[in-house]
C-alpha positions in Angstrom: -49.7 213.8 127.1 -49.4 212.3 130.7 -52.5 213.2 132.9 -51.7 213.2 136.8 -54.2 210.6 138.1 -54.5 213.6 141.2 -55.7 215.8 138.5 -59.5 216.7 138.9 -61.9 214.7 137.0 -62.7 215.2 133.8 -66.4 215.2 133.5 -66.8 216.2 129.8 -68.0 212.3 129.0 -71.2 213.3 130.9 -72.0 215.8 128.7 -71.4 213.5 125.8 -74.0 211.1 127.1 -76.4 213.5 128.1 -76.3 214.9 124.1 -76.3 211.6 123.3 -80.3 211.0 124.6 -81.0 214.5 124.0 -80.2 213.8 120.6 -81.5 210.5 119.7 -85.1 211.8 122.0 -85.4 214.5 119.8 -85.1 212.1 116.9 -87.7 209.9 117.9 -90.3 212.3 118.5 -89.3 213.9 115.2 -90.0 211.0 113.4 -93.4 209.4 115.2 -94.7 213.1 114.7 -93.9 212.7 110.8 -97.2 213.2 108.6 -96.2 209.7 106.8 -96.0 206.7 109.9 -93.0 204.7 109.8 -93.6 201.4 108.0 -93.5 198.3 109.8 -89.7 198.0 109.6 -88.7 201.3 111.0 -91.4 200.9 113.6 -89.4 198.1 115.0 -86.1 199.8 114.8 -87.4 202.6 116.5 -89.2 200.8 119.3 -85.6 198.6 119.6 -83.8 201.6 120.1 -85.9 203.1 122.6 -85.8 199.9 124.1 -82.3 200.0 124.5 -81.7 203.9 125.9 -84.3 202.8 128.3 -82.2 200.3 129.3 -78.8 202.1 128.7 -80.5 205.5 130.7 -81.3 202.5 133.9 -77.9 201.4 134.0 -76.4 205.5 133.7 -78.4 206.4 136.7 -77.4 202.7 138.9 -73.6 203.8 138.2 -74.3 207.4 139.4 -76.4 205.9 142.3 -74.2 203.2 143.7 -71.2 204.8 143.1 -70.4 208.1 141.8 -73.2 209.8 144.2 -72.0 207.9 147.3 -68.0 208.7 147.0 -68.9 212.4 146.3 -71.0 212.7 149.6 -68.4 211.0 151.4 -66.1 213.5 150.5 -67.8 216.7 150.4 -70.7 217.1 152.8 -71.5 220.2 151.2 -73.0 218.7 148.3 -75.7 216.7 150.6 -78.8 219.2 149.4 -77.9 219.0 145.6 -77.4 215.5 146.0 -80.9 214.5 147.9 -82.0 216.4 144.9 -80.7 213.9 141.8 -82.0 211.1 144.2 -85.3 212.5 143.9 -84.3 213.2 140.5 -84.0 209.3 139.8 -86.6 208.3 141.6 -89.5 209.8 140.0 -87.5 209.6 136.5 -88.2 205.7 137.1 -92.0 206.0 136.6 -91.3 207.8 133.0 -88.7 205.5 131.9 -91.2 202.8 132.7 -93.7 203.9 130.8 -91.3 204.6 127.6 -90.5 201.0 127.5 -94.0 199.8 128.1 -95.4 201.6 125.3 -92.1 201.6 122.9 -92.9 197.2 123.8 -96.6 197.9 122.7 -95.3 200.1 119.4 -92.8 197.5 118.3 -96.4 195.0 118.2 -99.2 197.5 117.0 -98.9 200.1 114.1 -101.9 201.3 115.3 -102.3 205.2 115.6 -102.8 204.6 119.7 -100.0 202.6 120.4 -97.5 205.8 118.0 -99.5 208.2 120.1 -99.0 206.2 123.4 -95.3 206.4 122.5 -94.9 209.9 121.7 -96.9 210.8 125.1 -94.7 208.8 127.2 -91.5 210.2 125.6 -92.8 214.2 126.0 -93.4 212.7 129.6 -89.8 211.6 129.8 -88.5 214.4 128.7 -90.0 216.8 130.5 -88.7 215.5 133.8 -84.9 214.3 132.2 -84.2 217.1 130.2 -84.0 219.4 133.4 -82.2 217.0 135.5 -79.5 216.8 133.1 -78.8 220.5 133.0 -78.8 220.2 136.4 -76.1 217.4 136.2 -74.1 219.5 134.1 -74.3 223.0 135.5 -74.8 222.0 138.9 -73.4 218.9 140.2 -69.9 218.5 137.6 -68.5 221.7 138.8 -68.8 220.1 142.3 -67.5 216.9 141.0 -64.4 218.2 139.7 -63.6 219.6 142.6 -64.0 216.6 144.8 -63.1 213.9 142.9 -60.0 213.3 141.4 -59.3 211.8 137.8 -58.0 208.5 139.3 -61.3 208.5 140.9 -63.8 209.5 138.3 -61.9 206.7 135.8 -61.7 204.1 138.1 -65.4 203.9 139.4 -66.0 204.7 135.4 -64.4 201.8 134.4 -66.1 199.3 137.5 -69.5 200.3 136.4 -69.7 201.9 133.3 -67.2 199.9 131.0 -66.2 196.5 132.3 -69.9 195.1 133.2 -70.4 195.3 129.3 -69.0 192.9 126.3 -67.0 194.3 123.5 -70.0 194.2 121.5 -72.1 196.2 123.7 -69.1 198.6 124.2 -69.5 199.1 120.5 -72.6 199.8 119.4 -72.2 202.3 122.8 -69.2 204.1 121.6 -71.0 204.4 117.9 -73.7 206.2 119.5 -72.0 208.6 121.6 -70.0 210.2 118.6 -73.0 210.4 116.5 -72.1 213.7 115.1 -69.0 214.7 117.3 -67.0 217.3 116.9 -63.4 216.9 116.9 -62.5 217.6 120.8 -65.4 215.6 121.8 -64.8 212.9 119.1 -60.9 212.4 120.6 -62.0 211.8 123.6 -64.5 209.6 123.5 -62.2 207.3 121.1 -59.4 207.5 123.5 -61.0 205.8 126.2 -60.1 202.7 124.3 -56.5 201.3 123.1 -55.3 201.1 120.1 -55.4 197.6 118.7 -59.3 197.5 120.2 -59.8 201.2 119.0 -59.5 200.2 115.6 -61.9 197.3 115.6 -65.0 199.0 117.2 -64.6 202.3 114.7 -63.9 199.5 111.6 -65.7 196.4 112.0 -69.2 198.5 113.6 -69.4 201.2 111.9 -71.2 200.6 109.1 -73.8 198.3 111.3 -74.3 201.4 113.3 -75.1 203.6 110.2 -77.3 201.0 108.4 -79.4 200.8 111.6 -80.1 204.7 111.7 -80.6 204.2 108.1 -83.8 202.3 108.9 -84.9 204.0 112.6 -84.3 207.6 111.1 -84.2 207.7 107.5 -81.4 207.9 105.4 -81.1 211.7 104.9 -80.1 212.0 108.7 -76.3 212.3 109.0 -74.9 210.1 111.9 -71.4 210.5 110.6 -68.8 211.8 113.5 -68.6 215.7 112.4 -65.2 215.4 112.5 -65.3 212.6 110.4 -67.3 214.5 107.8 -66.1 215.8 104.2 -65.6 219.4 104.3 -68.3 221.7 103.5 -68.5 222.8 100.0 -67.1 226.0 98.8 -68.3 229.2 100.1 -67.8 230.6 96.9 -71.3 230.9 95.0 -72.5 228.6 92.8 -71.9 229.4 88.7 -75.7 229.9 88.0 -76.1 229.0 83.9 -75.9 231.5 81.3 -78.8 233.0 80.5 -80.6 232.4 83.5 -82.1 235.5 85.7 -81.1 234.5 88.8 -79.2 235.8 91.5 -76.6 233.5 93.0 -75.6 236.1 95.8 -77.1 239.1 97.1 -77.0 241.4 100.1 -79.3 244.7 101.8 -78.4 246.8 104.5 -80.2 249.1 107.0 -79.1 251.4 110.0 -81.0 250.1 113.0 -80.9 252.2 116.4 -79.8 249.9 118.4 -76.3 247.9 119.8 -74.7 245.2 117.8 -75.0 242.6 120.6 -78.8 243.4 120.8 -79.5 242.5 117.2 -77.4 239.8 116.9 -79.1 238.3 120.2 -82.8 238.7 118.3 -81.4 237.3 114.9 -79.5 234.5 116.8 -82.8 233.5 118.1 -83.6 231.3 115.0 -87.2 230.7 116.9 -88.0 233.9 115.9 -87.4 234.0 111.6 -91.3 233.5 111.4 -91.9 236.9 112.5 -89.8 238.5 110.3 -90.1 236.2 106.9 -92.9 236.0 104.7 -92.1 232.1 103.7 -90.9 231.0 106.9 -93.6 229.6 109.3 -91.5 228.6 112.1 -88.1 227.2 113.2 -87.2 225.1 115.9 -83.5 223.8 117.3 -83.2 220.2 116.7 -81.0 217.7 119.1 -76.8 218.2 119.3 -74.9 221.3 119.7 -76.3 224.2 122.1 -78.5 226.4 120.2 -76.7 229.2 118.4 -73.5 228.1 118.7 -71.0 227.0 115.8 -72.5 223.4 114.5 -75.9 223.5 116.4 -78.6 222.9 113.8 -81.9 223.7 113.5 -84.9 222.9 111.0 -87.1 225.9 109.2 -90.6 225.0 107.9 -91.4 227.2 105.1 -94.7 228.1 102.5 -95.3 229.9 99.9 -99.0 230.0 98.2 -100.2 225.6 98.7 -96.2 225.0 98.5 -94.7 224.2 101.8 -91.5 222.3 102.9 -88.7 222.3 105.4 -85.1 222.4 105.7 -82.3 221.5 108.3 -79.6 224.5 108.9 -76.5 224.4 110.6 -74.8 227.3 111.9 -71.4 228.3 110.7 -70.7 231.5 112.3 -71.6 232.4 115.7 -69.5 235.8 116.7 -71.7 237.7 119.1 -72.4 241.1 118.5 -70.4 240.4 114.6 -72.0 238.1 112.5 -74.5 234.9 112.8 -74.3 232.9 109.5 -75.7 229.7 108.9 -76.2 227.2 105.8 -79.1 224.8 104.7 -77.8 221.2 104.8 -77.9 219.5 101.5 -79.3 216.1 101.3 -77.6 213.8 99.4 -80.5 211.1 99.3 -83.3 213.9 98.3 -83.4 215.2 95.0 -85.4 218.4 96.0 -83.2 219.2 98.9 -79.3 218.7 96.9 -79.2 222.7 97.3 -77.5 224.6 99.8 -77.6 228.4 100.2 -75.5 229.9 102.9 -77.1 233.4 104.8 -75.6 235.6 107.1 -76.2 238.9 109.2 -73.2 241.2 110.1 -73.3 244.1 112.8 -71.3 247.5 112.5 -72.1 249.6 115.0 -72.1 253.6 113.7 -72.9 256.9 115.4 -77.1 255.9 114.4 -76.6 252.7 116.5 -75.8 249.4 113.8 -75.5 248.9 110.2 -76.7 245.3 110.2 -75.9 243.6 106.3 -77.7 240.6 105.7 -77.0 238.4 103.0 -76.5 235.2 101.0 -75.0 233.4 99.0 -76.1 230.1 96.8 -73.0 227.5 97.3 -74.9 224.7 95.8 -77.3 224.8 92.9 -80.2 222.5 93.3 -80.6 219.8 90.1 -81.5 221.2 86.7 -84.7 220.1 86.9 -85.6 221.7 90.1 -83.2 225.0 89.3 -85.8 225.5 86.4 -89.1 224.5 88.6 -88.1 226.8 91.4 -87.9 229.4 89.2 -91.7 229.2 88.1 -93.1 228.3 91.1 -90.8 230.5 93.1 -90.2 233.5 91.1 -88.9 235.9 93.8 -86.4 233.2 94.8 -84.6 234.6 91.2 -83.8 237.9 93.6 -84.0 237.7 97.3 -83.0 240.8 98.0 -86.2 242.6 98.2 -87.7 239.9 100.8 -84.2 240.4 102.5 -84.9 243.9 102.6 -88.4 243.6 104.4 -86.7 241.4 107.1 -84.6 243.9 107.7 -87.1 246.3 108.1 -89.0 243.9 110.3 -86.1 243.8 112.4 -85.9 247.0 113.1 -89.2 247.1 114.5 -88.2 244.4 116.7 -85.4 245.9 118.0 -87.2 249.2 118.7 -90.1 247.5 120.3 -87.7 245.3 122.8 -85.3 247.9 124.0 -86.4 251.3 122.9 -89.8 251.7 124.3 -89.2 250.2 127.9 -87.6 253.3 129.6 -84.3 252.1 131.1 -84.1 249.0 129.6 -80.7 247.8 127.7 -80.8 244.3 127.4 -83.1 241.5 127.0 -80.6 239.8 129.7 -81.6 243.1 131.6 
C-alpha cells in the first residue's frame, strides 16, 4: 500500500521503543531482586545490557533533542510549554542514566551484594523519573506530533539520526530487541522499515544470537520470541485427566452480585487485587509489555499454601469489558514444575438483581506425571477448585458492595 509522504507521521515506532525499555527495565529489576544472585556469567550479561540501553536511551533522547524537538517548535508554536517540559524531562533524566551506567560498570566487576543493590537503586531511580516522561511522550506530545509533522518528515529526520549513524550490525541486534514479544501489527511494522533482501538477513542470520543472549541475562524460561512468531496456544479444550484419578479438569461457580457488569469486571480486571480475594494467592503484580488488562499483557501471581510457595506468569486472553476477563498461566517449557497450564475466566450477565458473574477454569495442560500425582498430596483441594472458586466469589461480592454501594451516589470507581 502507497503512503502519501504528506500523510501525518506515524508515531507508533515510539511506542515500540518506549515498551521496549519498559520491558527489558522491568526485567532487570526482576532478576537482581531474585532470592538466587545471578552467577558470574549472567551478572556480566546483565550489566552489558544495561550498558547498552544506557547508551541506546542517550542516543533516543540526542535524536529527539537535535532534531525532532526543534522542527516541531518551528512549526507549531503552540507546543513551546510541553516542549520546555521534555527538555527538562532530558535534562534531569541525565543524572539517572549516569548513575545506571556507573553502577551497572561497577556490577559487571563486583558480585558483591552492594554493587547488585547499587544497581537495583539506580534503576528504581531511573525509572521513577523515565517511566513518566514516556507516558508523557506518548499521550501528550505524539498527538501533537502527528499533527505537525508530516510522514516525509518524521521518516526522514528518523532515518538521519536514528538509522543511518548505525552499522548493520548495530541495526540488528536493535531491531531484535524492539520485537521482543510483538504482536502482529506492531511486529509488521517494525520489520518493514527494512527491505527485503536486508530484511531477511537481520531476522535469519541474528536471531538466534539475540535469543542465546537473553538466554544467559534472563534465564531461559523467559520467552523473547516475536508473539506473532509464536506457536499457537494449546487447545482450550481441557486436558484428558487419567482414569481413575479424582480430579477435576474443569469446573465453574456462580453468584448474583448487586452490582453492574462493567463494575465487576473493572475490580476482577485489577489482577493487583486476587490477594484479597484468594486464599493461595499472596500478591500479583503486571510485569513489562502489553498495557495492563488488555489482550496479551501478562502478569506474575505469587502463591502459598501451608510452607509451599511459588509463582506463575499469566497472560491474558480475554479482555471484553463489562463480559468476560480470562486469562491462562504460561507453561514453561524449560521447568518441569511449571509444564502446566490452566486457563480461568470470569463472565458478567447482568439480571434484574444486578450481575450473575461465572467464574471458572479449565486445565488445558496437565502438569508431568510426577508432579500431577505430588500436587495431588500436597495440594488436595487443587483435585476440586470449585469450592475456593466459590469463596472468591463471595469475597467479591463484598468488594463490590463495599466500593459502590455504601458511598451514597457513587457509580463508578472512574466516578
Amino acid at each position: 500500500m502507497t503512503i502519501q509522504s504528506n500523510a501525518p507521521a506515524d508515531t507508533r515506532m515510539m511506542g515500540i521503543v518506549h515498551d521496549a525499555l519498559r520491558r527489558d527495565l522491568g526485567r532487570t529489576r526482576e532478576v537482581l531482586s531474585a532470592t538466587t544472585p545471578p552467577d558470574d556469567a549472567q551478572r556480566v550479561a546483565i550489566a552489558d545490557h544495561v550498558l547498552w540501553m544506557m547508551r541506546f536511551l542517550h542516543m533516543h533522547h540526542g535524536a529527539e533533542d537535535l532534531g525532532f524537538w526543534p522542527l516541531v517548535r518551528s512549526l507549531n508554536p503552540d507546543a513551546a510549554a510541553l516542549l520546555d517540559q521534555l527538555d527538562a524531562d532530558h535534562t534531569g533524566l541525565v543524572v539517572e542514566i549516569n548513575r545506571v551506567a556507573t553502577t551497572a560498570t561497577r556490577y559487571r566487576a563486583d558480585e558483591s551484594p552492594d554493587a547488585l543493590e547499587a544497581l537495583a537503586s539506580a534503576i528504581d531511580g531511573l525509572e521513577s523519573e523515565l517511566l513518566p516522561h514516556l507516558r508523557r511522550e506518548e499521550d501528550e506530545m505524539m498527538p501533537i506530533v502527528s499533527r505537525t509533522l508530516t510522514r516525509a518528515q518524521w521518516d526522514e529526520l528518523d532515518q538521519a539520526l536514528n538509522i543511518a549513524p548505525k552499522s548493520q550490525g548495530e541495526l540488528a541486534i536493535e531491531g531484535h530487541w524492539l520485537i521482543d514479544g510483538l504482536d502482529e501489527e506492531r511486529y509488521n511494522l517494525v520489520v518493514h522499515q527494512v527491505p527485503v533482501m536486508m530484511r531477511f538477513v537481520l531476522l535469519h542470520g541474528y536471531g538466534r544470537a539475540y535469543r542465546h543472549a537473553c538466554g544467559t541475562r534472563w534465564g531461559r524460561n523467559v520467552e523473547v520470541t516475536p508473539r506473532a512468531k509464536r506457536r499457537a496456544v494449546a487447545s482450550t479444550e481441557p486436558a484428558a485427566i487419567p482414569s481413575g484419578s479424582s480430579f477435576r479438569n474443569e469446573g465453574s461457580v456462580s453468584l448474583c452480585i448487586a452490582a453492574s457488569p462493567e463494575q465487576l469486571y473493572e475490580i476482577v480486571a485489577d489482577v493487583t487485587r486476587v490477594g484479597e480475594r484468594s486464599p493461595e494467592c499472596r500478591s500479583c503484580a503486571w510485569l513489562p509489555g502489553r498495557a495492563p488488562g488488555t489482550v496479551g499483557a501478562r502478569f506474575r501471581g505469587r502463591n502459598k499454601s501451608g510452607r509451599l510457595g511459588w509463582s506463575r506468569v499469566c497472560e491474558v486472553v480475554v479482555s471484553e469489558p463489562g463480559v468476560e476477563f480470562t486469562f491462562r498461566t504460561i507453561p514453561e517449557r524449560f521447568d518441569p514444575s511449571r509444564r502446566d497450564s490452566t486457563t480461568w475466566s470470569y463472565s458478567f450477565a447482568p439480571n434484574e438483581n444486578g450481575t450473575r458473574v461465572t467464574h471458572s477454569y479449565r486445565v488445558t495442560k496437565l502438569p508431568l506425571r510426577a508432579f500431577f500425582w505430588l500436587y495431588g498430596k500436597v495440594l488436595p483441594h487443587h483435585r476440586d477448585m470449585r469450592p475456593q472458586m466459590q469463596a472468591n466469589l463471595e469475597v467479591l461480592r463484598e468488594q463490590a458492595e463495599r466500593k459502590w454501594l455504601e458511598v451514597p451516589g457513587e457509580t463508578s470507581a472512574a466516578g
